[in-house]
C-alpha positions in Angstrom: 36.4 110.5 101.7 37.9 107.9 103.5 42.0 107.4 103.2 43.8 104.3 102.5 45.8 102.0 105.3 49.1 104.3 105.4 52.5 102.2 105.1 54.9 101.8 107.8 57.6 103.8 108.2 61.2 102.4 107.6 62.5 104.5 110.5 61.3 106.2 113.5 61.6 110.0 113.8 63.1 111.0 116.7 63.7 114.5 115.7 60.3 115.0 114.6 58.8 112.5 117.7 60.5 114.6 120.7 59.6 118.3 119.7 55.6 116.8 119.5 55.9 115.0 122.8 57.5 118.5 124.1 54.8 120.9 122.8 52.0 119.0 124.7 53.9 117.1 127.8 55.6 120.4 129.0 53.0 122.8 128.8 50.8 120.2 130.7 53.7 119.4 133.2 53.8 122.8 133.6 50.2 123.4 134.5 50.0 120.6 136.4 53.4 121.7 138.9 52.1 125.1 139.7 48.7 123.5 140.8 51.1 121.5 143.1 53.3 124.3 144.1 50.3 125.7 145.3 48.7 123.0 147.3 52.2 122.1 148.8 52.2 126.0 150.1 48.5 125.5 151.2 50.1 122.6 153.3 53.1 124.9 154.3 50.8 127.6 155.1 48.2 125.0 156.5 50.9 123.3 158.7 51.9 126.6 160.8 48.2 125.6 162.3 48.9 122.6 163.5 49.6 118.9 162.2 45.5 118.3 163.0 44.8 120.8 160.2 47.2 119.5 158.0 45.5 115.6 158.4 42.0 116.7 158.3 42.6 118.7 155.0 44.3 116.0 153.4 41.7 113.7 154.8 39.1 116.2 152.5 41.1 116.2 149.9 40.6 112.2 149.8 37.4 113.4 149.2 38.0 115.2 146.0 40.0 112.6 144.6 36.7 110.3 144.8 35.0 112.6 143.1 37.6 112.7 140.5 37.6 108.6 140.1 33.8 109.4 139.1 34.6 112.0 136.7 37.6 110.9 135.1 36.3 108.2 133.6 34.4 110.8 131.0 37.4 112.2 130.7 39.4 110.0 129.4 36.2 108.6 127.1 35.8 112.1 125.6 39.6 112.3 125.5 39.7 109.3 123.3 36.5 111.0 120.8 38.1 114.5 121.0 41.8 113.1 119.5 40.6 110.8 117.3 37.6 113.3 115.6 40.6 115.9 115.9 43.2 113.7 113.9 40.5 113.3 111.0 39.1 116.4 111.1 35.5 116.0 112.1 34.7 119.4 113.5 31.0 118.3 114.5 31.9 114.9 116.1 34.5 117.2 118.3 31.6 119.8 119.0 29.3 117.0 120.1 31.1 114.2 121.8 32.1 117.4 124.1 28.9 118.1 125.1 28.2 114.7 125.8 31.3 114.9 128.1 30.5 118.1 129.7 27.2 117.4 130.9 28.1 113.9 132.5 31.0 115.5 134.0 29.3 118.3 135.7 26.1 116.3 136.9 29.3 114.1 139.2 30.4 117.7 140.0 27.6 119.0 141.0 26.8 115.9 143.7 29.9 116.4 144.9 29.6 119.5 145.8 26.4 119.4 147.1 27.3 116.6 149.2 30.3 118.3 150.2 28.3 121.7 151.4 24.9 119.7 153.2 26.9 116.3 154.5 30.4 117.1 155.6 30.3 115.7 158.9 29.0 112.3 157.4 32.3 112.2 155.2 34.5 113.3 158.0 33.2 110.2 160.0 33.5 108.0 157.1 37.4 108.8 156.8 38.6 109.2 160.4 37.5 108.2 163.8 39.4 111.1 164.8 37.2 113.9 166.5 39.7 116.6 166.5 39.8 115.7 162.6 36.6 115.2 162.0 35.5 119.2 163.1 38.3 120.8 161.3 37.3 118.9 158.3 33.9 119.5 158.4 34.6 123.6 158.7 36.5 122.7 155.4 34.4 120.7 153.0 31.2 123.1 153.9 33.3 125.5 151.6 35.3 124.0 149.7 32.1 122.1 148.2 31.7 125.3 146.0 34.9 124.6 144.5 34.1 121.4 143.2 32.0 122.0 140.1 34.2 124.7 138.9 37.3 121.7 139.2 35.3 119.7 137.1 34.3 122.4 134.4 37.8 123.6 134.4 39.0 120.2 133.6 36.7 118.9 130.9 37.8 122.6 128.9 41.0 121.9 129.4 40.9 118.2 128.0 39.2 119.9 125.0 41.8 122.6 125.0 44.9 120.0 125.2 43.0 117.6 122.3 42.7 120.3 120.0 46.5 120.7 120.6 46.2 124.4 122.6 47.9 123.4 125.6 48.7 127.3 126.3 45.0 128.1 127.5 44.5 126.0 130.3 48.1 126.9 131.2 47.7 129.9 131.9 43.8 129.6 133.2 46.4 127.6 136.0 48.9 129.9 136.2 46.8 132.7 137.7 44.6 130.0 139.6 47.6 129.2 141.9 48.7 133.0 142.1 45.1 134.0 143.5 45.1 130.9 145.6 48.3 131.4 147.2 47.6 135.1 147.5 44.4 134.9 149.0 45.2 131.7 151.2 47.6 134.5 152.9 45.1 137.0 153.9 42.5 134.9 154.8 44.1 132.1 156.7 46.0 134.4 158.5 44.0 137.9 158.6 46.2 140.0 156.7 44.8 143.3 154.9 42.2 143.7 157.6 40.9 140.4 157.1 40.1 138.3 159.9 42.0 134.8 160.6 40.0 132.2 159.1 42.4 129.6 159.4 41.3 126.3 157.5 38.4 128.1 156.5 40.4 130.8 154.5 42.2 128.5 153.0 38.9 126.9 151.1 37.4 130.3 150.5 40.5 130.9 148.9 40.6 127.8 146.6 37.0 128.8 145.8 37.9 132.1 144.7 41.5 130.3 142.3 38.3 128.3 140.8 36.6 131.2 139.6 40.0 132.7 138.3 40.9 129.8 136.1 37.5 129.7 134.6 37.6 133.4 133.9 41.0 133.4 132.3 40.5 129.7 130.6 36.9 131.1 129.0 38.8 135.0 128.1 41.4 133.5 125.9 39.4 130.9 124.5 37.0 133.8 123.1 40.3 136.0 122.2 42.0 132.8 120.2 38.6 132.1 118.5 38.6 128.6 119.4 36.3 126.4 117.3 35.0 124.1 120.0 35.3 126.1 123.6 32.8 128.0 122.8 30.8 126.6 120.3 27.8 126.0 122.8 24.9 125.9 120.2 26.4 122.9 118.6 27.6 121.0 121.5 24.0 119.5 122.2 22.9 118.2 119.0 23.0 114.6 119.4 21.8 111.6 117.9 21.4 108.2 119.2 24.4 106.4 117.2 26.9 109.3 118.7 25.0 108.6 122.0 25.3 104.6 122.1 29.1 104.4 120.5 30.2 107.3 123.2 28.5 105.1 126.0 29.5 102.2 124.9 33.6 103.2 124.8 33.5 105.5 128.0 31.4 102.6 130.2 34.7 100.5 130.6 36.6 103.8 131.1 33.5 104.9 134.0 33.3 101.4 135.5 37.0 101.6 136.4 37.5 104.9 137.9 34.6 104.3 139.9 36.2 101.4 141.1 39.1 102.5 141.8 38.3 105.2 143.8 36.2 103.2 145.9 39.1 100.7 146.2 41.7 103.8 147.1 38.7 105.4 149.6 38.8 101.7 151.3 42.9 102.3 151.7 42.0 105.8 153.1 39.8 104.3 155.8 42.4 102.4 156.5 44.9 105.2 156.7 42.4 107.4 158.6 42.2 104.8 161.3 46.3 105.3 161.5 47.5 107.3 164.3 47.4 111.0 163.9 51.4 111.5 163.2 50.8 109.2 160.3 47.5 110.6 159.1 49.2 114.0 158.9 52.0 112.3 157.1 49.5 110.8 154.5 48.1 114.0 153.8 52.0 115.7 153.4 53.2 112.7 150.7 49.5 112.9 148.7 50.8 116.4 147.7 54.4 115.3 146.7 52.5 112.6 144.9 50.4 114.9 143.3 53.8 116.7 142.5 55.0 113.0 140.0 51.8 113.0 138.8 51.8 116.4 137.7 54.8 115.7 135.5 53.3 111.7 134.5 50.1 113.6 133.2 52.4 115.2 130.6 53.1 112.3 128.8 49.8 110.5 129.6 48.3 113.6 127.5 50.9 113.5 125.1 50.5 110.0 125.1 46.4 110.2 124.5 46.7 112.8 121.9 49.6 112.0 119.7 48.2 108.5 119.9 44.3 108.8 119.0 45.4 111.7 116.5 47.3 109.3 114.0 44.7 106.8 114.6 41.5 108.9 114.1 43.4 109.8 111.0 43.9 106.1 109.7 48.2 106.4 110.5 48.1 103.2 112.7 51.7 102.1 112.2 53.1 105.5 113.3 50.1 105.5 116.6 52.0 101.8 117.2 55.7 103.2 117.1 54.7 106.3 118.7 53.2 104.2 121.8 55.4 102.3 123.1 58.6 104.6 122.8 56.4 107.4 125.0 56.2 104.6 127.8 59.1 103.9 127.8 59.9 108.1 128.0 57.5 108.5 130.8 59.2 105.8 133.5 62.5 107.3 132.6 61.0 110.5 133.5 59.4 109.7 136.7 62.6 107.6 137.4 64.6 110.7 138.0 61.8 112.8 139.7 61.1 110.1 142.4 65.0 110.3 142.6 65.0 113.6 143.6 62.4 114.1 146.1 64.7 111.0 147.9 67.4 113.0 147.9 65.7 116.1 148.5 63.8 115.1 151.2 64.7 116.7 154.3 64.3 120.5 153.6 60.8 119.0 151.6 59.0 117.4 154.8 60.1 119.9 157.4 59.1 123.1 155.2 55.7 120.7 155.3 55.4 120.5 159.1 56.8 117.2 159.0 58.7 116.5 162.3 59.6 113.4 165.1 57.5 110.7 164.2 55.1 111.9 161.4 58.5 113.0 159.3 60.0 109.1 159.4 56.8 108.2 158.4 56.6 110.5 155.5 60.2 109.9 154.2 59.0 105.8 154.8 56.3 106.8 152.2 58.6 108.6 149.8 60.8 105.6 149.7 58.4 103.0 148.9 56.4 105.4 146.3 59.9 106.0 144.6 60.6 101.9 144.1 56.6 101.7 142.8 56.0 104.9 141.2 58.3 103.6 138.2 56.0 100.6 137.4 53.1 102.1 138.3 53.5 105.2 136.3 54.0 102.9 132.9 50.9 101.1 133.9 48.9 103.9 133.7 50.2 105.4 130.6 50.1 102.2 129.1 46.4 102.3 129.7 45.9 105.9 128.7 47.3 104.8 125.5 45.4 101.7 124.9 42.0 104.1 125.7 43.3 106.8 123.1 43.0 104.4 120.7 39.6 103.1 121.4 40.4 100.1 123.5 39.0 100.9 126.5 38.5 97.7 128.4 42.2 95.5 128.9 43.1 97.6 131.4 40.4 98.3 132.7 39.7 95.0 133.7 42.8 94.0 135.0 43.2 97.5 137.7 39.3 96.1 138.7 40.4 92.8 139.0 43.7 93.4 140.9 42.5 95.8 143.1 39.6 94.4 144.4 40.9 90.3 144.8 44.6 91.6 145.8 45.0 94.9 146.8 42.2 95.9 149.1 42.6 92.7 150.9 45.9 92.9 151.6 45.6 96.0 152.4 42.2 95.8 155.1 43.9 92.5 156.7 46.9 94.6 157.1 45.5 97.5 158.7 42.4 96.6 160.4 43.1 92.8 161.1 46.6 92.8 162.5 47.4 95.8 162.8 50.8 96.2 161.0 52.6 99.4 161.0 51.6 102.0 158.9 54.4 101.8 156.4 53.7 97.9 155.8 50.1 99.0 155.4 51.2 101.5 152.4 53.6 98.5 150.8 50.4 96.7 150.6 49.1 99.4 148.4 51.4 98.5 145.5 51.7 95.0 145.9 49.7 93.8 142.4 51.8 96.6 140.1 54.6 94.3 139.1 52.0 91.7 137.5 50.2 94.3 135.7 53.1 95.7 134.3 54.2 92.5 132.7 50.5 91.6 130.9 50.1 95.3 130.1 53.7 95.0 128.2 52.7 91.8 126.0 49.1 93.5 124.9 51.2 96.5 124.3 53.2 94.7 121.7 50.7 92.3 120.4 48.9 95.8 118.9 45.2 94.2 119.6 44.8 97.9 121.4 44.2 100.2 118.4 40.3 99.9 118.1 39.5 103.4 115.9 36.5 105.3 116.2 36.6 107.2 112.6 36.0 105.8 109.2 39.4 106.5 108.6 41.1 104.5 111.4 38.8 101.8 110.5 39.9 101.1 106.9 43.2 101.3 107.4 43.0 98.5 110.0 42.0 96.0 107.5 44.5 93.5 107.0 47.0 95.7 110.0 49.8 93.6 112.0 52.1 95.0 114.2 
């Protein structure tokens, strides 16, 4: 049965909006700062080796993040199918726009890895010209390569997990992930408990073994909770071709732009590689403090996605419309006043990191910058989150292609590689198109030409819809 076009609203909620934006943005927040408290301790732990450690893994972890431009793009496709089937209740479009999801994520995972275990030395030469970096890095990625299609199974449950509104699984699944990681990055990077001292090495086997954890515990409670979807394997493979084409068809935009992207950012990490080795080090030291923002932004991008594409699946488009623009608005505060303290926090932050002379100016330079951008950027992003929840997939799309390619990365190369400029004029160059953006993302935010629904239900109640 397909409902009605529900009527507006005469006034917004905010008692009943905040406590919804809560129950998904913190758990998620949550999650998403103890996989950061961990990596920044890797770095602590990583930086009592030597600053050429800390660059070369930061340098691999450049790696990872490419591999996460070409996954994420199914992500936030199947994101935009799991919310919307979950809002009106279509148990078999959840079951099988999942498996559609999980199989394209894991065949980028798996060539990842691969790549990561049989090439490394040709990605080590592709980010640095560094030949100190390079081996450490190598000795790295030949292990860490088994980590990578565990990330990416990990992730696609817990997109399911958070869509289906139980944010508390994957939580968790996190939760021991970083204890075993931190645990074991102690006796095996420095050969405690009759281990030997792997050094770099360790600290890959033991993000490895924090993989298998979080699947173990993410797949237990799953099965304990009787989730309807997790688990459901039988059912997540029966497709037909007009699931198929309309999946394709929404994520390709979503794909095309995360690949990219992450082409565009590895092009900036050439650049950066090519830096000297106090700011390489420094690169690697602020990419986990970034991680840090973004581990609180990806709380309200979720929250955003799902709270979104749930009332729009579900044919409530006026309260999707309200709801989006007020949890933009929420997120830059937000990120506002966490950039704000890692300023003011700064000095205990970088040297706990390894961060001295030279490479700590540079990293505090980087901190600075990030803090003006991160505020625009941040609403960018959850702007575009938004606008994919609710099955337009290609605005912003277009314009982070577009910008990135005919502003950013040459700015950026001509910067770097052409004249030469210091490194923190290099990074400035990095954010120099975010302004713009912000501004045309705003006006399509308000014009409402965003909600595109993928259910019968958010399809009739868009007939004859204004914002």
């Amino acid at each position: 049965m397909i409902r009605t076009r529900k009527k507006r609203k005469t006034d917004f909620s905010w008692r009943d909006f905040l406590p919804r934006v809560a129950v998904i943005a913190i758990p998620v927040a949550l999650q998403n700062l103890m996989t950061t408290t961990g990596s920044m301790i890797d770095t602590m732990m990583i930086a009592s080796l030597g600053q050429q450690e800390v660059g070369a893994v930061g340098l691999c972890a450049q790696f990872s993040s490419l591999m996460f431009s070409g996954y994420w793009g199914f992500v936030g496709g199947g994101m935009m199918f799991f919310s919307q089937f979950w809002g009106a209740g279509d148990d078999d479009g959840i079951n099988r726009s999942y498996g559609l999801t999980l199989v394209c994520m894991m065949a980028v995972g798996t060539a990842f890895g691969m790549t990561a275990v049989l090439h490394p030395e040709w990605i080590m030469r592709l980010y640095t010209d560094k030949e100190s970096i390079r081996r450490i890095g190598t000795e790295y990625l030949r292990i860490i390569g088994f980590a990578y299609p565990m990330m990416v199974l990990s992730m696609a449950m817990a997109s399911l997990l958070r869509c289906t509104e139980r944010v508390r699984i994957p939580l968790y699944g996190s939760a021991a992930a970083v204890a075993a990681n931190i645990g074991m990055n102690w006796v095996l990077i420095f050969g405690h408990l009759g281990f030997p001292a792997l050094g770099v090495r360790g600290a890959a086997l033991a993000t490895v073994i924090a993989q298998l954890v979080n699947l173990a515990v993410v797949v237990i409670l799953a099965w304990r909770t009787r989730h309807p979807y997790l688990l459901a394997v039988k059912r997540h493979f029966r497709w037909d071709g007009s699931l198929v084409r309309a999946y394709f068809i929404k994520c390709f935009p979503i794909i095309m732009n995360e690949v990219m992207i992450g082409l565009g950012n590895m092009v900036i990490n050439i650049v950066l590689g090519r830096q000297p080795e106090e700011a390489i080090a420094a690169v690697a030291v602020f990419r986990t403090l970034e991680g840090l923002i973004i581990g609180f932004f990806a709380g309200f991008s979720n929250a955003s996605s799902i709270l979104v594409g749930k009332e729009v699946g579900a044919g409530y488009i006026d309260l999707a419309y309200d709801r989006a623009w007020r949890l933009i608005y929420l997120c830059q505060g937000f990120i506002g006043s966490i950039c704000g303290l890692l300023v003011l926090f700064h000095t205990p932050i970088l040297s706990a990191m390894g961060m001295h002379g030279e490479s700590f100016r540079i990293a505090f330079g980087f901190l600075c910058i990030y803090a003006a951008a991160a505020l625009i950027r941040m609403g960018n992003w959850v702007q575009n989150d938004t606008f994919r929840a609710a099955g337009d997939a290609a605005y912003g799309t277009i314009l982070e292609i577009v910008f990135m390619w005919v502003m950013v990365i040459p700015c950026v190369w001509t910067a770097g590689m052409v004249f030469h400029w210091p490194t923190l004029a290099v990074f400035v160059c990095c954010y120099v198109d975010e302004p713009i953006r912000y501004v045309l993302m705003q006006v399509h935010l308000f014009r409402g030409k965003w909600i595109k629904p993928v259910t019968e239900e958010g399809k009739a109640a868009m007939i004859g819809w204004k914002p």
